[in-house]
C-alpha positions in Angstrom: -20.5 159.8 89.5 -23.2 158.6 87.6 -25.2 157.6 90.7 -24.9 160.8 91.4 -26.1 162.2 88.1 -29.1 160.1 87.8 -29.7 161.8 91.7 -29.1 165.5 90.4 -32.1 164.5 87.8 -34.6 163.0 89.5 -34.1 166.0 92.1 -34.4 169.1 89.4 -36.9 166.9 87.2 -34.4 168.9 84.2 -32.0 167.8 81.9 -28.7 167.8 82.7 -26.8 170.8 81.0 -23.2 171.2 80.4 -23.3 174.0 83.1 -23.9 170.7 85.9 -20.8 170.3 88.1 -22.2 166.6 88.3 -21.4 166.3 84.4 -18.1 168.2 84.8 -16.8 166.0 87.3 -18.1 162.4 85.7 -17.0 163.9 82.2 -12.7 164.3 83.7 -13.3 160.4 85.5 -14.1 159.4 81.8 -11.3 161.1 80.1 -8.5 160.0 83.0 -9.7 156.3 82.4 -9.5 157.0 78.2 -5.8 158.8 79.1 -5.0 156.2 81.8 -1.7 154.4 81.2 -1.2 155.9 77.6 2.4 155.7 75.7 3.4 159.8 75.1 3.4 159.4 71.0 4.1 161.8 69.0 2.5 162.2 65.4 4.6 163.3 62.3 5.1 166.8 62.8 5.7 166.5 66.4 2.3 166.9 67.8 1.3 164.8 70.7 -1.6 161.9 70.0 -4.3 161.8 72.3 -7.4 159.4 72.7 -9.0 161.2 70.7 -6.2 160.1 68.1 -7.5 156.3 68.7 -11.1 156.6 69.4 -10.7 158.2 65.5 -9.0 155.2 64.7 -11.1 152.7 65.7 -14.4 154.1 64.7 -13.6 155.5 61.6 -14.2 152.1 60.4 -17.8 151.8 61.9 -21.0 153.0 60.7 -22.5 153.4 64.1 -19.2 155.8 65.1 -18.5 158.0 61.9 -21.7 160.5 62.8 -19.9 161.5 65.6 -16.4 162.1 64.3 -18.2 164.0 61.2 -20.0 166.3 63.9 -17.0 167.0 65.8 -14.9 167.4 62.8 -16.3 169.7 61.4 -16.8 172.1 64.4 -14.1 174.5 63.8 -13.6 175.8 67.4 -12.4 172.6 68.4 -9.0 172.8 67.8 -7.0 170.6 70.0 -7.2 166.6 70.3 -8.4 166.8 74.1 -11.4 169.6 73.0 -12.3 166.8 70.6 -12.5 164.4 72.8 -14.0 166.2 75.7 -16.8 167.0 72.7 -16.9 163.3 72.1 -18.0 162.2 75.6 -20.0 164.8 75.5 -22.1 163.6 71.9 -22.1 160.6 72.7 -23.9 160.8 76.2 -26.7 163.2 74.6 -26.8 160.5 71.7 -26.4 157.5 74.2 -24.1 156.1 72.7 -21.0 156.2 75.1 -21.3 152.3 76.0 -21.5 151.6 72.5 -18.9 153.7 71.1 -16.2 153.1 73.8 -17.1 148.8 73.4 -16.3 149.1 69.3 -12.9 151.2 70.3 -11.6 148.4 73.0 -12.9 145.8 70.4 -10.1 147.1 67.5 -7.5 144.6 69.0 -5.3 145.8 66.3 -5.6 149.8 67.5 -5.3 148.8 70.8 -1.9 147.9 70.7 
């Protein structure tokens, strides 16, 4: 998928936009590997965690990883866990900081488990 993005630019000489079935496709790969093999948990008041629930865990504690949770946050259409985290993946490849960000979450042994 991302061979096939870095194709898809060097073709249109653009930037790739969220309208880029390219993006759509590589952007579900990324959030079936984050869901992959995930325990159903259930917060307090019944509401089913997400990884967005742990990539919030592990970065909160970072520098580097706080800009983005602010920013999404405090976007008040987001609503649901997975719309957070689809607008994770999403900041974090304009920001370039996927690698990074995803590295510090597996990193947090402790959240992990």
């Amino acid at each position: 998928s991302i061979q096939e993005l870095c194709r898809e630019q060097e073709r249109n000489q653009q930037p790739i936009t969220d309208a880029s079935p390219v993006l759509y496709r590589l952007c579900m790969k990324l959030e079936y590997l984050l869901q992959y093999d995930q325990k159903e948990k259930r917060g307090i008041f019944g509401n089913q965690k997400d990884y967005w629930d742990y990539i919030c865990a592990c970065l909160n504690s970072h520098k580097c990883g706080t800009n983005a949770l602010k920013c999404i946050n405090h976007t008040t259409r987001l609503k649901t866990p997975m719309g957070k985290g689809r607008a994770f993946i999403r900041y974090c490849l304009v920001q370039q900081q996927l690698a990074e960000s995803l590295q510090l979450c597996f990193l947090n042994q402790e959240v992990a488990r």
